[in-house]
C-alpha positions in Angstrom: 0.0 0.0 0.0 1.3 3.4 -0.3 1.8 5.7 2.1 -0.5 8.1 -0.1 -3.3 5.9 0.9 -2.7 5.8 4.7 -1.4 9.8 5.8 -3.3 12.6 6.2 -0.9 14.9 5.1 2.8 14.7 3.8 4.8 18.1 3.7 7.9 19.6 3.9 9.3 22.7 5.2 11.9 25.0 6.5 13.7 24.5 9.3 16.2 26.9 9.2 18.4 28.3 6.6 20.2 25.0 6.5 17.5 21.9 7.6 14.5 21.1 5.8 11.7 18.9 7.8 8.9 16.5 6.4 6.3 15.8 8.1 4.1 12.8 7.6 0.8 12.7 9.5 -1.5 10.8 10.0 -5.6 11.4 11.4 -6.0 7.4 12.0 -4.3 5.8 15.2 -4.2 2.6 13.5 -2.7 3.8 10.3 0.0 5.8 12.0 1.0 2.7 14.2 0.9 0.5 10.9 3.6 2.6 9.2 5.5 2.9 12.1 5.6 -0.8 12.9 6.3 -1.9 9.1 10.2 -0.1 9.8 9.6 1.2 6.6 10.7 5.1 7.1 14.6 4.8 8.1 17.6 6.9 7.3 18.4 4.6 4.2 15.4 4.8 2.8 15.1 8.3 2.8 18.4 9.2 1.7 17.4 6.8 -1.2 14.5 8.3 -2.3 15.9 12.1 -1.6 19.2 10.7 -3.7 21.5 12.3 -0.9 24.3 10.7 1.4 23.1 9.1 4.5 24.5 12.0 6.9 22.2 14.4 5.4 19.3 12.2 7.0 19.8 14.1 10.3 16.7 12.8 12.7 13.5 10.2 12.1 11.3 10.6 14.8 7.8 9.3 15.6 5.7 11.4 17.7 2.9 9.2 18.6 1.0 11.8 20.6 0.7 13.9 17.1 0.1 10.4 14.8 3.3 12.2 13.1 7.0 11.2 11.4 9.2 13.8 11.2 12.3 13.7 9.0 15.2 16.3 9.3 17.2 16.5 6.1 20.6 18.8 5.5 19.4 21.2 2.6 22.3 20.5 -0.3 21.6 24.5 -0.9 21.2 26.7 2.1 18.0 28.7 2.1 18.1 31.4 -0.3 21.4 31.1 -1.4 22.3 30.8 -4.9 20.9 27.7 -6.4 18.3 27.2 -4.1 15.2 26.4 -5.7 12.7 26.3 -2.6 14.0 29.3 -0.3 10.9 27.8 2.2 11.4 24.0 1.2 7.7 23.7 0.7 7.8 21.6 -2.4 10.0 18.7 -1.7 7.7 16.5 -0.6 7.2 14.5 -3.4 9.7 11.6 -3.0 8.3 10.2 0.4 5.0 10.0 -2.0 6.9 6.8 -3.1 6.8 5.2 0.1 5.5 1.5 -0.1 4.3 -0.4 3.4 4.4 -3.9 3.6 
């Protein structure tokens, strides 16, 4: 299943001039603790679908209060800098849409 099918909500944002965070929430207990059981959402596979090294997967971690992942990623181009392409990082969510659970 895809993890379309089972969040709420999957965005990304700013977190400083030089961090972006994704969030990935969800409004059903159930789903949230199904995605977070299947191990699915590591530090591998995001730096695999973002296409960056490992230590720029800073943090995974599940806030269970919230139903929420949250992913802290090293921006490759600090925030408004030359070459940056999303000074707010608002539109980089679209690789975690390729997230498959078991």
């Amino acid at each position: 299943m895809n993890i379309r099918e089972l969040a709420s909500v999957i965005r990304t944002k700013n977190a400083g001039p030089f961090i972006m965070t994704a969030d990935i929430i969800f409004d059903d207990p159930q789903k949230y603790e199904r995605v977070k059981q299947s191990g699915i959402v590591t530090k591998e596979q995001i730096a695999r679908l973002y296409r960056v090294p490992l230590d720029d997967i800073l943090s995974i971690h599940h806030f269970d209060e919230g139903r929420c992942i949250k992913i802290n990623i090293r921006r490759p181009v600090s925030s408004g800098d030359i070459g940056d392409t999303d000074v707010m990082a608002m539109q980089q969510h679209a690789p975690l849409l390729l997230i498959e659970i078991p």
